[in-house]
DRENVEX-214248 format. One record per residue (C-alpha): residue number from 1; residue in one letter; chain; x, y, z negated. Coordinates in steps of 0.5 Angstrom, whole numbers, plus 2048, in hexadecimal, padded with zeros to 3 digits. Layout:
// DRENVEX-214248
+-----+----+----+-----+-----+-----+
:   i : aa : ch :   u :   v :   w :
+-----+----+----+-----+-----+-----+
: NUM :  a :  A :   X :   Y :   Z :
...
+-----+----+----+-----+-----+-----+
END
This chain:
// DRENVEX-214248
+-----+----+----+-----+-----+-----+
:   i : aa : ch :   u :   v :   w :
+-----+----+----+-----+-----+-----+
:   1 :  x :  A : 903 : 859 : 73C :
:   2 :  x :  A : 902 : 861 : 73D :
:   3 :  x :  A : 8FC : 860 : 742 :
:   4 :  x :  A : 8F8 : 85D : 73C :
:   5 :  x :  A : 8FB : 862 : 737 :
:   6 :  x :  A : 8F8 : 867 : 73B :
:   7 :  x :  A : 8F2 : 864 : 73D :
:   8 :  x :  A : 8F0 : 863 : 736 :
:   9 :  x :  A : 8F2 : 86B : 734 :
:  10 :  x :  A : 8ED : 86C : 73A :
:  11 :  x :  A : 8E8 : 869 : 736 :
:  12 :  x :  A : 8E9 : 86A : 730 :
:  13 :  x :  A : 8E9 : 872 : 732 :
:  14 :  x :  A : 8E4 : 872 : 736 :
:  15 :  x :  A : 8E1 : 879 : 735 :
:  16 :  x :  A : 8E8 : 87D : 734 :
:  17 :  x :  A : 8EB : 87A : 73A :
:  18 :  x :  A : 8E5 : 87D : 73F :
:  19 :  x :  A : 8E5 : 884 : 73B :
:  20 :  x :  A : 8ED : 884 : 73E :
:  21 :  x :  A : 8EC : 881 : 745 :
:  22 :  x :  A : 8E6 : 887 : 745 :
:  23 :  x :  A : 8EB : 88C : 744 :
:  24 :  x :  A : 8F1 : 88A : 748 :
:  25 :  x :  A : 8EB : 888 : 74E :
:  26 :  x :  A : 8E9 : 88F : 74D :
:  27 :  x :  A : 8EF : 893 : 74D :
:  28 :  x :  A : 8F2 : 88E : 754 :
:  29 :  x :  A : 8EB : 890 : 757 :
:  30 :  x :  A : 8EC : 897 : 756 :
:  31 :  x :  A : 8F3 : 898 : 758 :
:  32 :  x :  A : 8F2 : 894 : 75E :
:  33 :  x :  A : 8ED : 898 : 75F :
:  34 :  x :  A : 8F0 : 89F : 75E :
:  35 :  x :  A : 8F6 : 89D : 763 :
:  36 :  x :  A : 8F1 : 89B : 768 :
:  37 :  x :  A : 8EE : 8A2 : 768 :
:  38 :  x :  A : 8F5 : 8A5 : 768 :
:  39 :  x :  A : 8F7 : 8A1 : 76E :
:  40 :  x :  A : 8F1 : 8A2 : 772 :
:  41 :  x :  A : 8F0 : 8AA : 770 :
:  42 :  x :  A : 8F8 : 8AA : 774 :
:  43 :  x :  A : 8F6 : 8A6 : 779 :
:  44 :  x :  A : 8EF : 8AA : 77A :
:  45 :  x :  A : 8F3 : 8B1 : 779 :
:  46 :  x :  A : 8F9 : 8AF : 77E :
:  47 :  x :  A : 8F5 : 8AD : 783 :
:  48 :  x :  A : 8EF : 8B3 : 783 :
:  49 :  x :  A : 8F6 : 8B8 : 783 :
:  50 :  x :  A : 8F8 : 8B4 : 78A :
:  51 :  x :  A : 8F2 : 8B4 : 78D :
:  52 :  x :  A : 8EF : 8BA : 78C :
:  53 :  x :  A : 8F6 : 8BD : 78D :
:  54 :  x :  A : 8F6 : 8C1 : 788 :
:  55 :  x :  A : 8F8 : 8C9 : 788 :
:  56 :  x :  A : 900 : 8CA : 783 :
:  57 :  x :  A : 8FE : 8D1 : 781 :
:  58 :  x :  A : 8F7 : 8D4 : 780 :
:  59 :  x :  A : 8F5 : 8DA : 77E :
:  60 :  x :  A : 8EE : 8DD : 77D :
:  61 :  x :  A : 8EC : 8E5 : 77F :
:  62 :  x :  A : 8E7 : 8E8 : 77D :
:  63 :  x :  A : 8E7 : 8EE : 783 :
:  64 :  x :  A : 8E8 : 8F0 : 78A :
:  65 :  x :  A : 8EF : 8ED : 78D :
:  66 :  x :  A : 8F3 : 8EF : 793 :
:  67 :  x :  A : 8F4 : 8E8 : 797 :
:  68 :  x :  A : 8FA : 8EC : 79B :
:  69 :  x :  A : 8FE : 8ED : 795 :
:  70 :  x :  A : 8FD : 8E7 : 793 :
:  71 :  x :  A : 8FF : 8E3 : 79A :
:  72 :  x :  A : 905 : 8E9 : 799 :
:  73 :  x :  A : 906 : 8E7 : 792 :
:  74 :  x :  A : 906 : 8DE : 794 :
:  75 :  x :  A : 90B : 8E0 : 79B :
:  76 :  x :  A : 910 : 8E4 : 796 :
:  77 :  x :  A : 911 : 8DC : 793 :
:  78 :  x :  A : 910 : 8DA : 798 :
:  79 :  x :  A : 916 : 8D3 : 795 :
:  80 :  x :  A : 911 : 8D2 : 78F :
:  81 :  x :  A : 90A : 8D3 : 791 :
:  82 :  x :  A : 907 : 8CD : 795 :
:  83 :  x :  A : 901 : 8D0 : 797 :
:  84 :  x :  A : 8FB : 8D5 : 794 :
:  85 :  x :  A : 8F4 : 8D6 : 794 :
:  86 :  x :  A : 8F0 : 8DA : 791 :
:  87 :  x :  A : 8E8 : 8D7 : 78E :
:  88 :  x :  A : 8E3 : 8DB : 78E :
:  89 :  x :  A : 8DE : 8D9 : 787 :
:  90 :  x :  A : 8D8 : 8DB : 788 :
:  91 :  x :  A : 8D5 : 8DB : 780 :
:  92 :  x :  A : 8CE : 8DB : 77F :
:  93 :  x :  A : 8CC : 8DC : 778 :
:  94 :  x :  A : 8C8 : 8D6 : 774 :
:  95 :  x :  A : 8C1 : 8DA : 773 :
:  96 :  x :  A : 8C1 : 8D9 : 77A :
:  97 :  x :  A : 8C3 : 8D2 : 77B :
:  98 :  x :  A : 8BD : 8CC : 77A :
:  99 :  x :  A : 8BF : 8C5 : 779 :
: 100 :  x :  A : 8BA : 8BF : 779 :
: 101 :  x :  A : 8B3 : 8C1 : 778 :
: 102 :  x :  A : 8B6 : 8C7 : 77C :
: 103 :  x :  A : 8B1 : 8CC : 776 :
: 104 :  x :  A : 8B8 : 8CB : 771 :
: 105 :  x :  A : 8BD : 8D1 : 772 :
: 106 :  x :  A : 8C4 : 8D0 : 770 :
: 107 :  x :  A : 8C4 : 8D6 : 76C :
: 108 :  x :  A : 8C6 : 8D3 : 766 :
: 109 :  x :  A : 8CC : 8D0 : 769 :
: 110 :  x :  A : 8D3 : 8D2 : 768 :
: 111 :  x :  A : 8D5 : 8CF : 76F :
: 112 :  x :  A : 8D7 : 8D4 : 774 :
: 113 :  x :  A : 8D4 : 8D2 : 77B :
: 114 :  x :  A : 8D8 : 8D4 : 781 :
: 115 :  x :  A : 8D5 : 8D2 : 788 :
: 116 :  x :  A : 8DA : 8CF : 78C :
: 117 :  x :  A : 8DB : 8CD : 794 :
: 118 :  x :  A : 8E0 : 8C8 : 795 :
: 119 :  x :  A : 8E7 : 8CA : 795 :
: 120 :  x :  A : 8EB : 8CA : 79C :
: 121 :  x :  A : 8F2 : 8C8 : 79A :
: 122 :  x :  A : 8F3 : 8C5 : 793 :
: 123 :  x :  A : 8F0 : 8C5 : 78C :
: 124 :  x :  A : 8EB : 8C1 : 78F :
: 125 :  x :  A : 8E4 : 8BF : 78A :
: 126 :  x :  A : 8E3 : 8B8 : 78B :
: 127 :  x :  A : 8DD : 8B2 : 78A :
: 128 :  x :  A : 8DD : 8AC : 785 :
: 129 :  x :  A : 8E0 : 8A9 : 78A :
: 130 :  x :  A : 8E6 : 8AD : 78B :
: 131 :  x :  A : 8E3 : 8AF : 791 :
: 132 :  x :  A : 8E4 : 8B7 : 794 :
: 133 :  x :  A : 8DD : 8B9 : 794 :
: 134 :  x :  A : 8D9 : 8BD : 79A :
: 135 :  x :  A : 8D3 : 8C0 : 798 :
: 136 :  x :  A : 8CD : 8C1 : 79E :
: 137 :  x :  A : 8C8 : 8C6 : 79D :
: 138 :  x :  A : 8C3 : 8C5 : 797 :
: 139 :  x :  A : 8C8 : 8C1 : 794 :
: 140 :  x :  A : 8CC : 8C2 : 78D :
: 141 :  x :  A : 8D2 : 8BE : 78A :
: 142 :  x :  A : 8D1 : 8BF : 783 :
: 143 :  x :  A : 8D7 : 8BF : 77E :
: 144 :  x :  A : 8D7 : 8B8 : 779 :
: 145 :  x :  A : 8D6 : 8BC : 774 :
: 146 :  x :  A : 8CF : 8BE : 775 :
: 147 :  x :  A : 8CE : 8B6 : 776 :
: 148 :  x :  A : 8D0 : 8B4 : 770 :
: 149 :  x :  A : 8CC : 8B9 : 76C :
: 150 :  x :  A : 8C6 : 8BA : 770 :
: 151 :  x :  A : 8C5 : 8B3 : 772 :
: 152 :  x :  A : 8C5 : 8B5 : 779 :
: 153 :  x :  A : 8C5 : 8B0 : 780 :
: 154 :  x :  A : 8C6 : 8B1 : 786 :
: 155 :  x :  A : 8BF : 8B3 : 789 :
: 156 :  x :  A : 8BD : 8B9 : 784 :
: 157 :  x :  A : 8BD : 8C0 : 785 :
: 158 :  x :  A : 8C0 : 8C6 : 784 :
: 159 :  x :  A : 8BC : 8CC : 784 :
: 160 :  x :  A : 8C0 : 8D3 : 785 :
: 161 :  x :  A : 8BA : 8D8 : 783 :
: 162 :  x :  A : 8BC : 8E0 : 783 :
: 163 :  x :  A : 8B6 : 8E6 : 783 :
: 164 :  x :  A : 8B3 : 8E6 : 78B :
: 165 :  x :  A : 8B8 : 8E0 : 78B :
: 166 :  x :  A : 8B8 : 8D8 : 78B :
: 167 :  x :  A : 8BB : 8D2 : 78F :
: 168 :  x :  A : 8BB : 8CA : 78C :
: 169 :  x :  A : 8C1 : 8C6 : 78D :
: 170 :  x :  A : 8C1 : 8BD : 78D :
: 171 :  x :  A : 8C6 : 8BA : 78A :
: 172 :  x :  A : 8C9 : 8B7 : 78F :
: 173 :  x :  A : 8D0 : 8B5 : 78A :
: 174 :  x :  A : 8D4 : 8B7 : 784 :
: 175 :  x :  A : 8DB : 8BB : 785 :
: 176 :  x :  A : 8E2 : 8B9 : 781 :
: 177 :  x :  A : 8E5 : 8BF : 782 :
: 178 :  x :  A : 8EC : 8BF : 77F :
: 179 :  x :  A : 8ED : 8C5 : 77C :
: 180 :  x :  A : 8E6 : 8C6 : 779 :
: 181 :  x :  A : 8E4 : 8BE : 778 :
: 182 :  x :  A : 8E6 : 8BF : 770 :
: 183 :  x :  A : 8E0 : 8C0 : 76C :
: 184 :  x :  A : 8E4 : 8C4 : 766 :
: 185 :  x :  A : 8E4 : 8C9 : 76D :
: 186 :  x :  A : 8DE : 8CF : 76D :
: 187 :  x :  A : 8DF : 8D0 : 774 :
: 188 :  x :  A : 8DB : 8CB : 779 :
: 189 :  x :  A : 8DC : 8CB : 782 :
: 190 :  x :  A : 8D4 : 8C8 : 785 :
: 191 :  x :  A : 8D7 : 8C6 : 78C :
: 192 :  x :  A : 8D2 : 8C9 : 793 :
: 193 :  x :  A : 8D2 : 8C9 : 798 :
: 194 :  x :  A : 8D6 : 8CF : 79D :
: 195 :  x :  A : 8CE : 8D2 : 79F :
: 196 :  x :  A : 8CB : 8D1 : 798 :
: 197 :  x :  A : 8D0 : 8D4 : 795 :
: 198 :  x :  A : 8D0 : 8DA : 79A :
: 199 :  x :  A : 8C8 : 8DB : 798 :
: 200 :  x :  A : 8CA : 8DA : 790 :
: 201 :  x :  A : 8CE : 8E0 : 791 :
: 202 :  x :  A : 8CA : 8E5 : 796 :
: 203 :  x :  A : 8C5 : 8E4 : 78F :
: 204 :  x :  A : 8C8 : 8E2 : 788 :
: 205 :  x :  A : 8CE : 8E2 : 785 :
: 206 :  x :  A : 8D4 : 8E6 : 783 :
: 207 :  x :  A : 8DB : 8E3 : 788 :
: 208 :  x :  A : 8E2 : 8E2 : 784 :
: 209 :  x :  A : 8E8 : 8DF : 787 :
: 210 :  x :  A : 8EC : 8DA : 786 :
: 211 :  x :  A : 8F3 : 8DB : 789 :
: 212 :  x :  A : 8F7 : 8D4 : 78A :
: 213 :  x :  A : 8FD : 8D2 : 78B :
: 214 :  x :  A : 901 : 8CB : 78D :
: 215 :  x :  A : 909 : 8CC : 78C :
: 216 :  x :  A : 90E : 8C6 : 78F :
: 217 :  x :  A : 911 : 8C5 : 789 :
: 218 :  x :  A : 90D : 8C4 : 783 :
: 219 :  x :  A : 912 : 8C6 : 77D :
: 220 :  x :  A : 913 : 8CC : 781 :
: 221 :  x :  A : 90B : 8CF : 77E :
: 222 :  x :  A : 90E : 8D2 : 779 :
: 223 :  x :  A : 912 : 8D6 : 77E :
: 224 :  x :  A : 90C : 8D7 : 782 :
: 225 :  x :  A : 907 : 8DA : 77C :
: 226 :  x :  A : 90D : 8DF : 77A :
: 227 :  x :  A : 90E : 8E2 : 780 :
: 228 :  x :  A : 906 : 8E3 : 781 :
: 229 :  x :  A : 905 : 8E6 : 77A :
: 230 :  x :  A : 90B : 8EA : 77B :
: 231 :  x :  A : 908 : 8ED : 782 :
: 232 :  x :  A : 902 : 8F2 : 783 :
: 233 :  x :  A : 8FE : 8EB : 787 :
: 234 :  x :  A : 8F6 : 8EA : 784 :
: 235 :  x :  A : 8F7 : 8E8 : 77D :
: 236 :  x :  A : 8F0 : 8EA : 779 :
: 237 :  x :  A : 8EF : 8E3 : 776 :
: 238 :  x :  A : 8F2 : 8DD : 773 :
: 239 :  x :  A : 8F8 : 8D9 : 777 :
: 240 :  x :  A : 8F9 : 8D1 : 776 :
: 241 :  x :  A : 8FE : 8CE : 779 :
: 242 :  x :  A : 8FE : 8C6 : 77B :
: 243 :  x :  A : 901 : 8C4 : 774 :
: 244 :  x :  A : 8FB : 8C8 : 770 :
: 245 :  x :  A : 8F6 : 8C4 : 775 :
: 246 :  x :  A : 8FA : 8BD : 773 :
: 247 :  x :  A : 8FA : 8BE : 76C :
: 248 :  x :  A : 8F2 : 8C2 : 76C :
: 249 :  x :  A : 8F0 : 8BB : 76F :
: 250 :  x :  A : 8F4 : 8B6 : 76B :
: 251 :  x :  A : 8F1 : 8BA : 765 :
: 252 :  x :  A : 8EB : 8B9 : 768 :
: 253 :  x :  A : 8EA : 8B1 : 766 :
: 254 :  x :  A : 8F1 : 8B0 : 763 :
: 255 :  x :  A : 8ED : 8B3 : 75C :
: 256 :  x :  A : 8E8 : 8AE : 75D :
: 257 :  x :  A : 8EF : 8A9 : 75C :
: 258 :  x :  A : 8F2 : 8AC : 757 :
: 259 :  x :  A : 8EC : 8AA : 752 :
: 260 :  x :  A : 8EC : 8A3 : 755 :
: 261 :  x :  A : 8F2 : 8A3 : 753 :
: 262 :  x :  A : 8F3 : 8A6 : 74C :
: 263 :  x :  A : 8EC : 8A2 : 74A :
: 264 :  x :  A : 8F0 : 89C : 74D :
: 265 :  x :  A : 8F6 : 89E : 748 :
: 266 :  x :  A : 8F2 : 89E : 742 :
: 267 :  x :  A : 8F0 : 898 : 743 :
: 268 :  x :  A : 8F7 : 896 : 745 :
: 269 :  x :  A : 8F8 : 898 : 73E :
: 270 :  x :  A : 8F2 : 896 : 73A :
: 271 :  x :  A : 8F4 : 88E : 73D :
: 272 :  x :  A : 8FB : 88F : 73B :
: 273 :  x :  A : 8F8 : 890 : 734 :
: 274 :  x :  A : 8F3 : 88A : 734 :
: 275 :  x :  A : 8F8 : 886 : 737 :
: 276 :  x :  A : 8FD : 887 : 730 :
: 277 :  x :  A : 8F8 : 886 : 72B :
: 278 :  x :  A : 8F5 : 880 : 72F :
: 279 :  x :  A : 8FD : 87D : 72F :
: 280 :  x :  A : 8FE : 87F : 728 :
: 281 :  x :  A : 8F7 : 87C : 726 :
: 282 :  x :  A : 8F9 : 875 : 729 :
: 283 :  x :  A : 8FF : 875 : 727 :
: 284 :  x :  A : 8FD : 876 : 720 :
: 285 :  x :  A : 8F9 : 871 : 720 :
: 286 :  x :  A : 8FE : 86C : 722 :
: 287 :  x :  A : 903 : 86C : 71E :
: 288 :  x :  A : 903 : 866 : 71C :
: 289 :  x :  A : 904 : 864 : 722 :
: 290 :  x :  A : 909 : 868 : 723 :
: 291 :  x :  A : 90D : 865 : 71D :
: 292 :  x :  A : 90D : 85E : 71F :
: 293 :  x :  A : 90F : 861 : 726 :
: 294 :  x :  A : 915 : 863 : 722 :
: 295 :  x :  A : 916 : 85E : 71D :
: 296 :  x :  A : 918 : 859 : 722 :
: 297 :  x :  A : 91C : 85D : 726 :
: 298 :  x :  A : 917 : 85F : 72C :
: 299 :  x :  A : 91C : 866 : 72F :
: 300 :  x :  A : 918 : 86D : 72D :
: 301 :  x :  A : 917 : 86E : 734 :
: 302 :  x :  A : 914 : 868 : 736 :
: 303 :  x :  A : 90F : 86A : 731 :
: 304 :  x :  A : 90D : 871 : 734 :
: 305 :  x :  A : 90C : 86D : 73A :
: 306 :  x :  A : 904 : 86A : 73A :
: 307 :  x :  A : 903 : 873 : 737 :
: 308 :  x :  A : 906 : 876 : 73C :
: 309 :  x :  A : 903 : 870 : 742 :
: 310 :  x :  A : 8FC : 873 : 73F :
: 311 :  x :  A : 8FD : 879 : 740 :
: 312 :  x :  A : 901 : 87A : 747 :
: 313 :  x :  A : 8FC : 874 : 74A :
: 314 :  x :  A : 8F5 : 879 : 747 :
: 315 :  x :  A : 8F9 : 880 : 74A :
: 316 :  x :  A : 8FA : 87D : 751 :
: 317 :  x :  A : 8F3 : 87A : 751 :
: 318 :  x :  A : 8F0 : 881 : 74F :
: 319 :  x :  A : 8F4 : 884 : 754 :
: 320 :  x :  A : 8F3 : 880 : 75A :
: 321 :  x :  A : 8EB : 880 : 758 :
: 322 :  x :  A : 8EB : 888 : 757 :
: 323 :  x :  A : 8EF : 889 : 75E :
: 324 :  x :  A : 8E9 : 884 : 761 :
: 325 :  x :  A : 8E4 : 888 : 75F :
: 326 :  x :  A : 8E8 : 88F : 760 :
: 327 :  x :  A : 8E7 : 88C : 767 :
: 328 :  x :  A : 8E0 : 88C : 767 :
: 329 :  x :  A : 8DE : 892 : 762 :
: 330 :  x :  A : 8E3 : 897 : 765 :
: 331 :  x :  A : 8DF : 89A : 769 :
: 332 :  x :  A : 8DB : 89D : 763 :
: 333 :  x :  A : 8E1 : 8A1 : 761 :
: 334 :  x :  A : 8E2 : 8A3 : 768 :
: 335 :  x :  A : 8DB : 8A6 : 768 :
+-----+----+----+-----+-----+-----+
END
């Protein structure tokens, strides 16, 4: 009996019965979708901090530093400080730097561009593999972000041109690096080769350092951050610790989930609505079914039965269709 009230209520309402299943397949489609991207981005972001073993206390200076202070300063903390390395970023403005047709400068670019060789201890920058790189000479890792802008592939060149100098370099892979992979970052790393870099240095570019640190126990950082910024070490720059680094690479994709999210409540809200009026409206229209119902004594809620078997039948077929398709359009999203 209720399989035919429903099957006749379906005919009957053809058109409103497609307008709600629309609107709750859509809100399914975008909730699956914003809790795949929330569960691949923690997965991607765990993943990149293990394998490029990343640094737990950074801090950038813009000068001259003394490494044997330095080496004194991570011996005196010797029970909290694992180890310690200092980077040397070799930045090169943008007017000098030409992607693609190798004619078009990155003048206009807010991205600070550091030339990087691969680090020896930890805060390795890794491949699209997760893979640690090792550049040869000639070749150059360059960070994602410039992929995805530039719509850059493996093969093309980079060129470095100053007065009096020029060098060209292959793309030969693109860098995740853990620290600066965020594109809401301005500074981005270019991985070369130990040589190339030697040659990029004698002729172009200014040196920044990037002192880091990796501690043995990570709810000991904001011991470590106080005590260097309460010592007399290298501080002419910003400092970022491992939490700030996992928060800036969350935000990073995580806006993107939360506006998937916030549409998918909207329409959430506006199904709900039509699913109210639709349920008033047939009712309405069956009120005199309803009345004989009642008159010879069926119980009320064997009357709400066949509306409220329409309705949960119509929103698990429109979610079951939404989270199918999520599994297909997902990777919109995600790009």
């Amino acid at each position: 009996m209720i399989g035919r009230i429903l099957k006749k209520d379906f005919l009957r309402n053809k058109i409103v019965t497609a307008t709600l299943f629309v609107f709750i397949m859509l809100a399914a489609l975008l909730v699956a979708s914003a809790i795949g991207i929330i569960i691949e981005l923690f997965g991607s972001m765990d993943i990149l901090l293990e394998k490029s073993n990343a640094s737990h206390f950074n801090q950038m200076h813009a000068g001259e530093i003394d490494q044997t202070a330095l080496d004194a300063f991570v011996s005196e903390h010797d029970g909290l400080i694992k180890d310690e390395q200092t980077v040397e970023l070799l930045n090169i403005n943008g007017a000098n730097i030409f992607l693609l047709d190798n004619v078009t400068s990155e003048a206009d670019s807010v991205m600070e561009n550091a030339f990087v060789k691969q680090n020896s201890y930890f805060d390795f920058l890794l491949d699209t593999d997760n893979q640690i790189l090792q550049m040869s000479d000639g070749e150059i890792a360059v960070p994602i972000y410039h992929m995805q802008k530039y719509g850059l592939q493996i093969g093309d060149t980079i060129k470095i041109a100053s007065s009096g100098f020029e060098m060209e370099f292959t793309i030969a892979a693109f860098a995740r690096d853990s620290m600066m992979n965020p594109s809401m970052l301005n500074s981005k790393r270019f991985l070369v080769s130990d040589n190339d870099w030697e040659t990029l240095h004698a002729n172009i570019g200014e040196i920044e350092y990037l002192i880091e640190c990796q501690v043995y126990d990570v709810s000991r950082i904001s011991e470590l951050d106080n005590l260097y910024q309460d010592s007399e070490m290298p501080q002419k720059g910003p400092a970022i610790d491992y939490s700030l680094v996992k928060t800036i690479n969350a935000l990073s994709d995580g806006i993107s989930a939360a506006v998937v999210i916030l549409i998918s409540i909207l329409l959430i809200a506006i199904a709900a609505l039509c699913l109210r009026f639709t349920m008033m409206a047939a009712i309405e229209e069956d009120y005199r079914e309803i009345g004989v119902m009642k008159a010879i004594g069926i119980p009320s809620r064997e009357i709400r039965r066949p509306y409220l078997t329409k309705y949960v039948v119509l929103a698990a077929a429109a979610s079951v269709c939404g989270y199918v398709l999520s599994l297909f359009v997902g990777v919109i999203f995600k790009h």
